[in-house]
C-alpha positions as CSV (number, residue, x, y, z in Angstrom):
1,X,98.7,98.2,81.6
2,X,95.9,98.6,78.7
3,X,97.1,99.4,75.3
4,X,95.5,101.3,72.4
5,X,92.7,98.7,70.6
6,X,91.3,99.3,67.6
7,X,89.1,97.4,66.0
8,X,87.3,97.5,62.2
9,X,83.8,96.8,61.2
10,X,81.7,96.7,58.4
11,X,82.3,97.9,55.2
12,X,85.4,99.6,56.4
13,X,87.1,96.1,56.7
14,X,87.5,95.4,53.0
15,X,90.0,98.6,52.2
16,X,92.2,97.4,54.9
17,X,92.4,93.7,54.7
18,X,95.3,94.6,52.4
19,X,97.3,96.8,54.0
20,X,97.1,95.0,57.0
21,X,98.4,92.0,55.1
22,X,101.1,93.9,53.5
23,X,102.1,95.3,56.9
24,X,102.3,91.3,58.9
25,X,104.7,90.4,55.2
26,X,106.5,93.4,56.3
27,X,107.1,92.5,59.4
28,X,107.8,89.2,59.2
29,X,105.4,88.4,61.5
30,X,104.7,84.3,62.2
31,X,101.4,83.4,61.3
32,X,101.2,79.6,60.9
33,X,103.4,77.1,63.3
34,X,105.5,74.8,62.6
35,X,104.2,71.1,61.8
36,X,106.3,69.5,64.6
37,X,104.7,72.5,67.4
38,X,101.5,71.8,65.9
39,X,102.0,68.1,66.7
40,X,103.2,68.8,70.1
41,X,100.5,71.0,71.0
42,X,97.9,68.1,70.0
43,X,99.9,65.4,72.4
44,X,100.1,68.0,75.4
45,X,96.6,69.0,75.2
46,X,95.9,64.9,75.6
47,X,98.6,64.7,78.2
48,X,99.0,67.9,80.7
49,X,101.0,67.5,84.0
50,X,98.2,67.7,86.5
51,X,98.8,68.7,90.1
52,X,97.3,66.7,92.9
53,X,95.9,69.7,94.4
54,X,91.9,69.8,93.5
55,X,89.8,72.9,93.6
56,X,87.3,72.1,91.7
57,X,84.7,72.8,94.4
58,X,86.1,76.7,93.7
59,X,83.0,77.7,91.5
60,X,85.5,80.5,89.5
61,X,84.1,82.8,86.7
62,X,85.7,84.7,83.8
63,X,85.1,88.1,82.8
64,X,86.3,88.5,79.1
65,X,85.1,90.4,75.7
66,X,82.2,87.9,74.5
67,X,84.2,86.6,71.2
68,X,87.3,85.6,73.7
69,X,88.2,82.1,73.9
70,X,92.1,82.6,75.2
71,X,90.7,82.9,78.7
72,X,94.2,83.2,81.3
73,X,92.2,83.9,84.4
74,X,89.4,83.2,86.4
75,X,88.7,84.7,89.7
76,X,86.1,83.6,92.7
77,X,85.6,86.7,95.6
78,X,84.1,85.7,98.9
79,X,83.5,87.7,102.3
80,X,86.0,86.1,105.3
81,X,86.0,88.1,108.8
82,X,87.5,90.8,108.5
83,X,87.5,91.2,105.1
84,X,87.6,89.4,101.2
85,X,89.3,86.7,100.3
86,X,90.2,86.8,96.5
87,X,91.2,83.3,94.2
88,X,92.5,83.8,90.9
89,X,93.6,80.6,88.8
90,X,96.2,81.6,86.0
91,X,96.2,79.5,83.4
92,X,99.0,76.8,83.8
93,X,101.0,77.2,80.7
94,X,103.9,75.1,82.0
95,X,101.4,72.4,82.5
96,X,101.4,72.0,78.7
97,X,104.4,73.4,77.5
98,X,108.0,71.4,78.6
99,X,111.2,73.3,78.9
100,X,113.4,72.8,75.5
101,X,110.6,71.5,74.0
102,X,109.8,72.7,70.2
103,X,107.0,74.2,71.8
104,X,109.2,76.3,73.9
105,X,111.4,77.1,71.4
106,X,108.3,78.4,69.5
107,X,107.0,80.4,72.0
108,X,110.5,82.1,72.8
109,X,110.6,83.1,69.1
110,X,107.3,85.2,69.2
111,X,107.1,85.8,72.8
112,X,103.8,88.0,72.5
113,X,100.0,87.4,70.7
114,X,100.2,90.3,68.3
115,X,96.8,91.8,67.8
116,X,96.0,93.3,64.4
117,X,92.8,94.8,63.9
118,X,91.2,92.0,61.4
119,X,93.1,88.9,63.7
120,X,95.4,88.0,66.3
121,X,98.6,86.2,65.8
122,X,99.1,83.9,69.3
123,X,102.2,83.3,71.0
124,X,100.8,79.4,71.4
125,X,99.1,77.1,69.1
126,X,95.3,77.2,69.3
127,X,94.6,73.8,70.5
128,X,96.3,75.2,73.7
129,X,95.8,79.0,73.8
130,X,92.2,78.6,73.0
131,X,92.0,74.9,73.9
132,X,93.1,72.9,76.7
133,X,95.1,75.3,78.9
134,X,92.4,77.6,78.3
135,X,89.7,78.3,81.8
136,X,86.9,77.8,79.7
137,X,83.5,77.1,81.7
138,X,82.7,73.6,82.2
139,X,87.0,72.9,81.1
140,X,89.0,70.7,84.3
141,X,92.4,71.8,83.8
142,X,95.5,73.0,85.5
143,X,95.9,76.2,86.9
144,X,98.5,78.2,89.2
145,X,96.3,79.5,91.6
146,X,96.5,82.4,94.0
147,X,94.5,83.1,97.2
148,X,95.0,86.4,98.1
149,X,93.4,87.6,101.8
150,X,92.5,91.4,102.2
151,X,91.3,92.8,105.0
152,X,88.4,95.5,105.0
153,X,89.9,98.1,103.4
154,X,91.4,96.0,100.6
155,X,94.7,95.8,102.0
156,X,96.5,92.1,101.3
157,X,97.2,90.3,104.1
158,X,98.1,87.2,103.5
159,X,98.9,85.7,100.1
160,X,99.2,81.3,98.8
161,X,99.6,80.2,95.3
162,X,99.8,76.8,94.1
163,X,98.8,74.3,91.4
164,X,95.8,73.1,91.3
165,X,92.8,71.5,89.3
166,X,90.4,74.1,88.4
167,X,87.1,74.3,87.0
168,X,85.4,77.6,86.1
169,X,82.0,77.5,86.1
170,X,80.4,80.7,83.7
171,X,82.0,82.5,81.0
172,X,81.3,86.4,81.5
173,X,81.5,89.4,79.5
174,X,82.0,93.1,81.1
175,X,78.5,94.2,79.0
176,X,76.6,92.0,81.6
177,X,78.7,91.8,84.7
178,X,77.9,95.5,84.3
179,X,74.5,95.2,83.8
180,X,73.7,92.7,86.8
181,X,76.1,95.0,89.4
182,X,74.1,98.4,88.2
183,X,70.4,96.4,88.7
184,X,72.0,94.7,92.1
185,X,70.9,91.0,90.9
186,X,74.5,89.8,90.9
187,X,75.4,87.5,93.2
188,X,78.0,87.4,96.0
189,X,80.6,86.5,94.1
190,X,80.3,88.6,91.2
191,X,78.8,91.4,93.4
192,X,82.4,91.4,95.2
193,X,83.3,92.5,92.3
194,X,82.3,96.3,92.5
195,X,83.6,96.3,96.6
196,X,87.0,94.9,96.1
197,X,87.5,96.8,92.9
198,X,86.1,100.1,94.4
199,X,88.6,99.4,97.7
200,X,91.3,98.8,95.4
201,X,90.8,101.9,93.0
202,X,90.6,104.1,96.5
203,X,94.6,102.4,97.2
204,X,95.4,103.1,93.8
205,X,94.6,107.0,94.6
206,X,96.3,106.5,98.2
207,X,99.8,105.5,96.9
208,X,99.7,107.7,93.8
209,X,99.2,105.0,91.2
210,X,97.0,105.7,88.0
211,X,95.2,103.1,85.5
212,X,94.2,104.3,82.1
213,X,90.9,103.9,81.1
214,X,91.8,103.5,77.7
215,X,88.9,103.9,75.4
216,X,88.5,101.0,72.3
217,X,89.5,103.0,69.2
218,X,87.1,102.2,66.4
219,X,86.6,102.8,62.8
220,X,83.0,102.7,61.0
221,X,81.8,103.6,57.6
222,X,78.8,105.4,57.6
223,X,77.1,107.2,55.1
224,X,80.2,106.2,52.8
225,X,82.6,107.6,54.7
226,X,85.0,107.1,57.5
227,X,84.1,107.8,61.0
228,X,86.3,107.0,64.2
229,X,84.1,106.3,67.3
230,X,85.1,105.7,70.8
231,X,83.9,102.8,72.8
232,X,84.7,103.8,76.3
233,X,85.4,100.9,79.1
234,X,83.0,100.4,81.9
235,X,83.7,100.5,85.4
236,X,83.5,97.0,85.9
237,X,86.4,96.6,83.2
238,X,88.4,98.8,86.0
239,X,87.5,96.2,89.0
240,X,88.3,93.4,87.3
241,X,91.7,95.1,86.0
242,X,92.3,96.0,89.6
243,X,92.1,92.0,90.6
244,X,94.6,91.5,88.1
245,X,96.5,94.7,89.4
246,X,96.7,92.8,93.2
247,X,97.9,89.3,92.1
248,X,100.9,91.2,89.8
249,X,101.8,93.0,93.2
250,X,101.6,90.3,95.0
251,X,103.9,88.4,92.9
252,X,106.5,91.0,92.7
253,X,106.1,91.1,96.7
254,X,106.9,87.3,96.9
255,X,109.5,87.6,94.5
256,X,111.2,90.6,96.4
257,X,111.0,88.8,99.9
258,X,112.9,85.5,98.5
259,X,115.0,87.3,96.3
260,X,114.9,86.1,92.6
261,X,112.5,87.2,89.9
262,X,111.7,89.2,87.1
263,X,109.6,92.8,87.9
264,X,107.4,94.6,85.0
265,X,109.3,98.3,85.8
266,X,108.9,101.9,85.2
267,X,111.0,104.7,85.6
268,X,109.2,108.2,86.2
269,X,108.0,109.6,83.0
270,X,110.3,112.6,82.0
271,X,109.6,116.3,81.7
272,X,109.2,116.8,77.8
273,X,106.8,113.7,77.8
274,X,104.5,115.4,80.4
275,X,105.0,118.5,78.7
276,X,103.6,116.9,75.1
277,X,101.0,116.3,76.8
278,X,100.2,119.3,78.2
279,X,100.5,120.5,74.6
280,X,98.1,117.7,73.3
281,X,95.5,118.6,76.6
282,X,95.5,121.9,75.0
283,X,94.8,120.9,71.4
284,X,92.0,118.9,72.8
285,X,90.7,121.6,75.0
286,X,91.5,119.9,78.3
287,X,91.7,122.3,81.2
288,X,94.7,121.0,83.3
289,X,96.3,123.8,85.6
290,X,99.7,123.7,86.3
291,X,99.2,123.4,90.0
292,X,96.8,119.7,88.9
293,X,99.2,116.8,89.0
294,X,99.0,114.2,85.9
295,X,97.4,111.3,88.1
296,X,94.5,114.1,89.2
297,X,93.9,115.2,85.8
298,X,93.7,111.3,84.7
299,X,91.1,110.9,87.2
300,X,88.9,113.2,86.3
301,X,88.5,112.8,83.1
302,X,85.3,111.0,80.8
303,X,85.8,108.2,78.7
304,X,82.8,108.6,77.2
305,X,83.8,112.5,76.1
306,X,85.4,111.9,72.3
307,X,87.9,114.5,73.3
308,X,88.8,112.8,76.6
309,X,89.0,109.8,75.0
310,X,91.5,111.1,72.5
311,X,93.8,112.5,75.3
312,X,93.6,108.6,77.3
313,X,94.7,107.1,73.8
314,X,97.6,109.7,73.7
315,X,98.6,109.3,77.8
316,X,99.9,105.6,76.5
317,X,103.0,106.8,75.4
318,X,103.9,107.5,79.2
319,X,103.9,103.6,79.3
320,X,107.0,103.5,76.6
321,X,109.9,103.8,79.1
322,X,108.6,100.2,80.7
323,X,110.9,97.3,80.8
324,X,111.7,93.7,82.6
325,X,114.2,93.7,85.3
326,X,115.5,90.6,86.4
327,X,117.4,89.9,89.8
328,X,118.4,86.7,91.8
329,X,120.3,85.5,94.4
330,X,119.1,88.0,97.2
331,X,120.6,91.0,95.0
332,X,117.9,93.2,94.2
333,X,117.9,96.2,91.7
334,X,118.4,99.7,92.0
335,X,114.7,100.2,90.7
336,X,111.9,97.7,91.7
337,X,108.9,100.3,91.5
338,X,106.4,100.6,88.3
339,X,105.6,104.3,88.5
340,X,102.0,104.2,87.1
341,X,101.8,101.3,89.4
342,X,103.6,103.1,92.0
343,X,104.5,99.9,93.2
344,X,106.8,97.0,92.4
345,X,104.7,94.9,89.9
346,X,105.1,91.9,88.1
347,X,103.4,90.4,84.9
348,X,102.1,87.0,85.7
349,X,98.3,86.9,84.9
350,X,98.6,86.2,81.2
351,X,100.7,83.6,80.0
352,X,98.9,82.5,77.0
353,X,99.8,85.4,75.7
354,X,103.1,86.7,77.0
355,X,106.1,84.8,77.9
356,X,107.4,86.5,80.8
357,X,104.1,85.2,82.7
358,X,105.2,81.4,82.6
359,X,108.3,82.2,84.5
360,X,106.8,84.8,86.4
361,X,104.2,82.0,88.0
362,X,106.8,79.6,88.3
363,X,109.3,81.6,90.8
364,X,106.3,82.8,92.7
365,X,105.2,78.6,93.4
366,X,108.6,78.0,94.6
367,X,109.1,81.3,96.7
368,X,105.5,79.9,98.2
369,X,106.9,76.7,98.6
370,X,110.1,77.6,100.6
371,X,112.1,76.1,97.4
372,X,114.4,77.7,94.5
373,X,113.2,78.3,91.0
374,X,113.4,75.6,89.1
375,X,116.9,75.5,86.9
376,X,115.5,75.4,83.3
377,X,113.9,79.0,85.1
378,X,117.3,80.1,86.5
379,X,118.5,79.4,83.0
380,X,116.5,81.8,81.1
381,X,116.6,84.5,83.1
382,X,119.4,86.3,81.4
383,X,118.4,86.2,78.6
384,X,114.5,86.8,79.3
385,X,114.7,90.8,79.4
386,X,116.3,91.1,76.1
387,X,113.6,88.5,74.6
388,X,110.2,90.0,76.1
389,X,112.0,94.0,74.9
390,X,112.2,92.5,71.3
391,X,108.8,91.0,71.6
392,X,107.4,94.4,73.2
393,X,108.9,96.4,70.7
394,X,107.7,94.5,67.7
395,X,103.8,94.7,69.3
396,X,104.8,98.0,70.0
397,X,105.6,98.4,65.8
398,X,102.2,96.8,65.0
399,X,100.4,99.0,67.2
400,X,101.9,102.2,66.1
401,X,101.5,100.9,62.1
402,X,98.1,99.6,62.3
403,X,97.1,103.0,64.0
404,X,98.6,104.9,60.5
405,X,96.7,102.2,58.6
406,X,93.4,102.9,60.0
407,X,93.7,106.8,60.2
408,X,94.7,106.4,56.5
409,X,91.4,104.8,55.9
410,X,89.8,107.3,58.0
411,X,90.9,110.2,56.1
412,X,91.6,108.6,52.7
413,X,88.8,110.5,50.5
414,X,89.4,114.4,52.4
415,X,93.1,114.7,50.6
416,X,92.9,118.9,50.4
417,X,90.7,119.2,52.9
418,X,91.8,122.0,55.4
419,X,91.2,120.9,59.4
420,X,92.0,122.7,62.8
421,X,94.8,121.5,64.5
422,X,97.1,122.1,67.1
423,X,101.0,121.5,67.6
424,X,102.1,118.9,69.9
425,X,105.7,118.6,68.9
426,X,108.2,120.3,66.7
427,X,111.5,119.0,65.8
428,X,114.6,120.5,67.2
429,X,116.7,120.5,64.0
430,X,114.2,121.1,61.6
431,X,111.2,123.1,63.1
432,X,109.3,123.1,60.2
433,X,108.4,119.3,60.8
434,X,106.1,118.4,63.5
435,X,103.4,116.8,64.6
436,X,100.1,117.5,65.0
437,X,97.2,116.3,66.9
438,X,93.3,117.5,65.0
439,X,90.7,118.4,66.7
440,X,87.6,116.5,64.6
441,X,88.9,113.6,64.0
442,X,91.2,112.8,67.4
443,X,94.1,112.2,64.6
444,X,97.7,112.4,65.3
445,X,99.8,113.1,62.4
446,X,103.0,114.6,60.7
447,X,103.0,117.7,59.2
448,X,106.0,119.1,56.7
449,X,106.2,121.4,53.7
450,X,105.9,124.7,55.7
451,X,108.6,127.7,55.4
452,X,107.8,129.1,58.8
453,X,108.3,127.3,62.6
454,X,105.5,125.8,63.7
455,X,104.2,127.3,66.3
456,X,105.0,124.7,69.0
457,X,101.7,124.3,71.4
458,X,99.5,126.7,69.5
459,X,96.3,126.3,67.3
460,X,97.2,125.6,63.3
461,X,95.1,125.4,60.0
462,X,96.5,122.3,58.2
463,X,96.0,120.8,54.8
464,X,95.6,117.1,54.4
465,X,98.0,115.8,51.3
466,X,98.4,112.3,52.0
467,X,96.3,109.3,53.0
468,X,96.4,106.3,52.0
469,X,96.2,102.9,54.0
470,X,98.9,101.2,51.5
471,X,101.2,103.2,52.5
472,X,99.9,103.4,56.1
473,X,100.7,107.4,56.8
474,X,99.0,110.5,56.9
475,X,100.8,113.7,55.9
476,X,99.9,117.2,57.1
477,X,101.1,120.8,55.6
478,X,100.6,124.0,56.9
479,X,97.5,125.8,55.5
């Protein structure tokens, strides 16, 4: 599922390159490895295990942002009768990275890439994360790959996975996988794109499921001040989500049927969740009629619109209640089903830059292969829920910090200034302390100081007396 993203440019960076800093001390957050992972990294990257398995003859592609080099997947779409057939190579993490091995141990300590709006922090050395186990074009290297058969209407029919030697052939960017579908100069493969995608998207709306098209969140400077501008995705960022989307159900499928494996779950979001955002539709000017479900109203709204934007960034926290639920040994859990998914789901498409993936892959090959997990899998899964909801919960922390950062340096130099507002929460015991979501700039913020309840889903003149990225918060006060 997407996050938030925000990124910084131009003169805004310098201002923040501080409190950014301040904030990865604060958080203790690993920057540098070790000497001995660093070391191990270099003789795995010389020495992979390789799979006898070639599929090299597969000419795959990656669709990525253009500055990417992690690269975990690459996909090839062709017509069959009756329907597509979809391959999508993961990138073999396991290939490079021994169990009990420092390297291990290092990536179990950070068990996500943290993303930061100036850099990235990477849950494996670079040699490998942007290196050797990365699909880059023209790169042989070992994959885990999946060939997933659909039939006309999209629908999976029959699903393999398996190592194998891969080799993609072009490096892609959404920018001009866009551009080539909308002039209809794409070929096949990349053209299968749009149908597959399309077919999927029309599932998605069939079993109830809903993807955000979450907007990149971005701060300029312009004229010597702050702006914050939207950059909305395109639809061919959707397809190819939706690729990824198939494979993850897949998996949990295959895990389900063979009855050990680790599911990416959801419970259904409660009532005063939906009803904040209800209140924050409002502030935004959002028309949603009680009798228009969540997953209609996601729908139908614009990316591009600043204000639908805003409300996408703020449907994330739907995603909060999301956890890892492991079972084995033919006992399956009360809850299987990822409610935006609304399906069981698994994460296995990105293990460069989550752990969970690496195991994920793993019990899938030996469900295919008729075989238990291996035991150094078995081993960790007891332990791997508790792991990935630290790791989720600190990238959850740098998310939610380097957002109050960035509005800080948004709104740094209008301390006084009075904006229109409206209010999106109150506090039970103290309902003089809420929170606020603005109309110009899409800013949600605290506000405090007031003598009278806040008004709880109604319009509000606020003063701005606090901003400042060191601190990394923005204060509000009634006007």
């Amino acid at each position: 599922m997407p996050r938030r993203h925000i990124r910084v440019t131009g003169a805004a960076e310098a201002p923040l390159r501080a409190a950014l800093r301040a904030l990865r001390t604060e958080l203790e957050v690993p920057e540098s490895f070790p000497a001995d992972v660093l070391a191990e990294a270099e003789r795995a990257a010389g020495a992979p295990r390789l799979p006898s398995y070639d599929a090299t003859d597969v000419p795959l592609f990656t669709i990525d942002p253009p500055t990417s080099t992690d690269l975990d997947q690459a996909m090839h779409l062709s017509r069959r009768p009756g329907g597509y057939r979809v391959r999508y190579a993961i990138a073999d993490v396991a290939a490079f990275v021994g169990p009990g091995s420092v390297l291990d141990a290092e990536a179990h300590r950070r068990v996500t890439t943290l993303y930061f709006p100036d850099e990235k922090v990477p849950l494996h050395p670079t040699r490998l994360s942007e290196g050797a186990a990365s699909l880059l074009p023209g790169q042989t290297c070992p994959a885990v790959l999946w060939t997933i058969d659909l039939d006309a209407d999209g629908r999976t029919d029959t699903v393999d996975v398996r190592r194998a030697l891969v080799r993609s052939r072009a490096k892609l960017d959404y920018a001009h996988v866009q551009k080539e579908l909308d002039a209809g100069t794409a070929e096949e493969p990349l053209a299968l794109l749009k149908d597959v995608g399309l077919l999927r998207e029309r599932l998605e709306v069939e079993r109830g499921g809903i993807s955000l098209n979450v907007p990149e969140q971005e701060i300029v400077e312009r004229d010597h001040a702050y702006e914050l501008a939207f950059r909305a995705p395109l639809p061919a960022d959707g397809w190819n989500a939706q690729i990824s989307l198939l494979t993850g159900m897949a998996a949990a499928d295959l895990m389900l049927a063979h009855g050990t494996g680790v599911l990416r779950t959801l419970p259904a979001a409660p009532d005063g969740a939906v009803g904040r955002l209800r209140r924050t539709a409002k502030a935004l000017r959002i028309d949603w009629p009680h009798h228009v479900s969540y997953a209609q109203l996601i729908r139908s709204l614009d990316p591009h619109l600043p204000h639908h934007a805003a409300f996408l960034q703020e449907c994330t926290t739907l995603l909060r209640g999301a956890g890892y639920t492991v079972f084995r040994d033919g006992v399956l859990p009360e809850v299987t089903s990822h409610a935006a998914v609304a399906a069981p789901y698994a994460h296995c498409t990105a293990p460069l830059r989550r752990l969970v993936d690496r195991y994920a892959s793993e019990i899938c090959l030996a469900a295919a292969a008729g075989q238990a997990p291996p035991d150094w899998v078995l081993a960790a899964l007891g332990e791997l829920p508790k792991e990935m909801a630290e790791g989720t919960r600190r990238a959850g922390t740098v998310e939610r910090e380097c957002v109050d950062i960035v509005e800080a340096a948004l709104l740094k130099d209008r301390v006084g200034d009075i904006f229109d507002a409206c209010v999106v929460d109150v506090q039970e015991r103290e309902p003089t302390v809420g929170t606020i979501q603005l109309e110009v700039p899409a800013v949600v913020a605290r506000v405090e100081g007031g003598t009278a309840r806040l008004p709880l889903g109604e319009r509000l003149r606020v003063r701005l007396t606090q901003a400042d990225p060191g601190t990394a918060k923005v204060r509000f006060a009634p006007a």
